[in-house]
N, CA, C and O of each residue as an XYZ file, in Angstrom:
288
protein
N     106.991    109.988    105.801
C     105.567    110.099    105.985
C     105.106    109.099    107.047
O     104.624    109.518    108.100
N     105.264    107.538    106.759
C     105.120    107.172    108.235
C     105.755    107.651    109.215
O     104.912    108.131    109.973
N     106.923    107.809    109.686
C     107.359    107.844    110.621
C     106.190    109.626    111.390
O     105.759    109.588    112.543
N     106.027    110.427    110.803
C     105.249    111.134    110.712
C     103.571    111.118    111.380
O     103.029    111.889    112.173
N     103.121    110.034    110.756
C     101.824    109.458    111.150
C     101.604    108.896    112.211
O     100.490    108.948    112.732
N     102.887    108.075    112.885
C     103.192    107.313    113.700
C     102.882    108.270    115.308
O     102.259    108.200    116.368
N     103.875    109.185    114.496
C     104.359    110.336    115.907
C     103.297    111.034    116.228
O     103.063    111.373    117.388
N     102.338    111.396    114.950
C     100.640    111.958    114.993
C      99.692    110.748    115.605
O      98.747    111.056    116.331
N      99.884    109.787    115.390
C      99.011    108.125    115.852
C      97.934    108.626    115.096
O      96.841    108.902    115.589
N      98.339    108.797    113.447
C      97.299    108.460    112.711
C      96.757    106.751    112.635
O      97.437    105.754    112.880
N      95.462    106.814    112.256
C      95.112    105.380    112.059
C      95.594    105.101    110.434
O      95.778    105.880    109.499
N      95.692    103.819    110.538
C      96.875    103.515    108.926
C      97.904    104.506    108.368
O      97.990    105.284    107.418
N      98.484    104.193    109.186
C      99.915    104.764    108.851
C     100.410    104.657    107.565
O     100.783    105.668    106.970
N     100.471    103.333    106.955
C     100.644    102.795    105.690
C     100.096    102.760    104.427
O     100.539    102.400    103.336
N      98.624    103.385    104.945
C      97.750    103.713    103.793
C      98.081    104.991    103.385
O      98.162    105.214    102.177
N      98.375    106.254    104.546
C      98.215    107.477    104.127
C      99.653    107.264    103.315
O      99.750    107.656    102.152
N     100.769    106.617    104.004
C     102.178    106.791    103.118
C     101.600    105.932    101.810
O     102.083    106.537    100.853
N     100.798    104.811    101.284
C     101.001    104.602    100.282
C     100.135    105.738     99.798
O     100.424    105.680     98.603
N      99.102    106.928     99.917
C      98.694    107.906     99.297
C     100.074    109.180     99.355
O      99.938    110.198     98.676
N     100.657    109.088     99.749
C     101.892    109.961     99.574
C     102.662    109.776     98.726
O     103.199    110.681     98.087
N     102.894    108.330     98.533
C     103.775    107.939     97.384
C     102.719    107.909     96.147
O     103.372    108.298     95.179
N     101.933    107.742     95.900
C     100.518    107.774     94.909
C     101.016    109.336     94.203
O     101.353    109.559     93.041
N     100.954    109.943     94.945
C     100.939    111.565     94.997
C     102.212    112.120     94.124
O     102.151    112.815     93.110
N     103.357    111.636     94.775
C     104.667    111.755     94.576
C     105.269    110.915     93.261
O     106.234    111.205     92.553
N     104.649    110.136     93.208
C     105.462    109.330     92.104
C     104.256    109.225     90.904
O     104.352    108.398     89.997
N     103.263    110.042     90.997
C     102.456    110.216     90.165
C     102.004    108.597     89.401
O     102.102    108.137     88.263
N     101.486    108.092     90.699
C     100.832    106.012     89.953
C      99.635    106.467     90.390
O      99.259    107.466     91.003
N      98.901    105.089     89.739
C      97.865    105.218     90.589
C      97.908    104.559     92.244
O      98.966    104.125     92.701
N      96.782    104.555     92.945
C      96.869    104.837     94.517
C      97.036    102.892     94.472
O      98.018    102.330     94.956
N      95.788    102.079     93.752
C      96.313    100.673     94.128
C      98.041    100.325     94.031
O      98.566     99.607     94.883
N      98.985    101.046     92.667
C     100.015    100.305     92.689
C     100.912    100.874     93.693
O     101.946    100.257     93.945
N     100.611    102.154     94.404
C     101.428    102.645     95.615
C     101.106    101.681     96.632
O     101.972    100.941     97.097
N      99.562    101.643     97.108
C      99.353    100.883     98.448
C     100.244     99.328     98.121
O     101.030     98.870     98.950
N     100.023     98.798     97.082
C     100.925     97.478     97.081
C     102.330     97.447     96.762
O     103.125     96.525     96.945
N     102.568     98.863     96.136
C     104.332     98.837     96.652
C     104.675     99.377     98.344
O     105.826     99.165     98.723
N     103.826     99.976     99.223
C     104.163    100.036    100.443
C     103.820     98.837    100.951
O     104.623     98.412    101.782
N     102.912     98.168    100.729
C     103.183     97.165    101.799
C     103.886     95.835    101.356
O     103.883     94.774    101.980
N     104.227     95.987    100.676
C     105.563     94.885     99.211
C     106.619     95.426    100.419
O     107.028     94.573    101.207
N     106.923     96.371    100.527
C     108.112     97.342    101.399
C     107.947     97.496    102.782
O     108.863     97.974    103.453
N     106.666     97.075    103.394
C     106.539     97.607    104.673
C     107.634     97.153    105.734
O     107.592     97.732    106.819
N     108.392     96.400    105.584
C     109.522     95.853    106.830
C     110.449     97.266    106.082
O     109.909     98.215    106.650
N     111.165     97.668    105.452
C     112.363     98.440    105.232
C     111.232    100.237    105.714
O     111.586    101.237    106.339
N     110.045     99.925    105.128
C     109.398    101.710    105.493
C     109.640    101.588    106.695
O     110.498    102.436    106.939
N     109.299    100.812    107.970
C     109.185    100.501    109.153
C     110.879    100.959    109.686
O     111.199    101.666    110.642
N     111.717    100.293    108.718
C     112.962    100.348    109.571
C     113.622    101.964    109.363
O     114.266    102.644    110.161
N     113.213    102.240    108.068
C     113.139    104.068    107.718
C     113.170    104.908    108.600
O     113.938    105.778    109.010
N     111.959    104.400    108.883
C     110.953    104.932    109.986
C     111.836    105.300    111.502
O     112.125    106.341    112.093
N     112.039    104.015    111.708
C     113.031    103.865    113.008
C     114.042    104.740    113.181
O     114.169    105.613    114.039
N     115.012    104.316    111.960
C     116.182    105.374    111.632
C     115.845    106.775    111.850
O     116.367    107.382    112.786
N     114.670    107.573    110.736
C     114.246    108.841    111.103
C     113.827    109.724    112.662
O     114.112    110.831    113.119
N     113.141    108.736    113.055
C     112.712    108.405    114.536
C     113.981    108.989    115.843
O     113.980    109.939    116.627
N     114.914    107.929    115.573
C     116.408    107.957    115.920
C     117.770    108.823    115.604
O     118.828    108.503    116.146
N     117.687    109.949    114.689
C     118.515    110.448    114.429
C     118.598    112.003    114.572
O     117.448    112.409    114.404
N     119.296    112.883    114.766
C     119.110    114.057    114.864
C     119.946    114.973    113.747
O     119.926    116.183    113.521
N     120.423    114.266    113.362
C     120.720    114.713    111.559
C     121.063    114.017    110.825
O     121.220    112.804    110.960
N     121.258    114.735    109.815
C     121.300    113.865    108.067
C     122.582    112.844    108.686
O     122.442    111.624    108.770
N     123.524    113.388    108.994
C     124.459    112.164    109.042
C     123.640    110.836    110.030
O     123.340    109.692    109.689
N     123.435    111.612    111.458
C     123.137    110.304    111.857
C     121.782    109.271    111.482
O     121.240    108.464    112.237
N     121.508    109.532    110.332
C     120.184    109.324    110.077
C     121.140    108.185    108.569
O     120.801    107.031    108.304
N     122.150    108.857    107.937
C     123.152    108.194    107.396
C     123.697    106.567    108.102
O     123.635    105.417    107.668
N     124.177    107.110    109.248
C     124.689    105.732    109.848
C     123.964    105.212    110.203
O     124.280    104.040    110.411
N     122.436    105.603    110.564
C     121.133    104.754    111.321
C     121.161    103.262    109.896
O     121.474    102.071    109.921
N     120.702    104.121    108.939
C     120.269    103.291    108.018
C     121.420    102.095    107.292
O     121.265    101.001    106.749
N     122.524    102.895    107.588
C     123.990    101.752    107.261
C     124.095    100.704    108.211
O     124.533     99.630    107.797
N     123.709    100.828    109.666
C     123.310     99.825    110.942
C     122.307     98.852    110.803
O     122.201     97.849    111.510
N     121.578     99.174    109.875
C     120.041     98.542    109.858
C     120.766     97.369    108.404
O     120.750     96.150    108.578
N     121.160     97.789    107.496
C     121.762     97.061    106.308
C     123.001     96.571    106.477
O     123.513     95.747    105.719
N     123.478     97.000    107.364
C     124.835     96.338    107.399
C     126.465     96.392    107.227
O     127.504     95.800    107.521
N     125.858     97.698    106.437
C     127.255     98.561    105.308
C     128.052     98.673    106.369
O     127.747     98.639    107.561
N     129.400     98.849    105.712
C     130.497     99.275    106.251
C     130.562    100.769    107.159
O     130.357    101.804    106.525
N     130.795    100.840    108.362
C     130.510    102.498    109.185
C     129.320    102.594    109.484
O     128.701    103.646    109.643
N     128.804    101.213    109.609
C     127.564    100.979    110.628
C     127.950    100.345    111.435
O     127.212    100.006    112.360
């Protein structure tokens, strides 16, 4: 969803994803907005990865590069 908003240049990117996760994980909207931005460095790097990849795999190794794992 950010990475999404980003590519649209919605304004608050981070608000609409914490109303996505609100949505999705069925909380209310305060404990989403403060688990996205509790998270906002890893949504951001998500983001990047998604941004960067042109399929599931490489979207696999994006995120193993960013953490560190082994076959990154």
């Amino acid at each position: 969803m950010y990475a999404m908003c980003q590519k649209a240049e919605v304004a608050g990117p981070l608000d609409v994803t914490g109303l996505a996760v609100a949505a999705f994980e069925d909380m209310p909207l305060k404990q989403a907005l403060v688990f996205v931005r509790t998270n906002q460095q890893n949504i951001e790097d998500l983001s990047w990865a998604f941004e960067n990849s042109n399929s599931a795999e490489e979207f696999e190794q994006r995120v193993k590069e960013l953490k560190g794992l082994p076959g990154g």
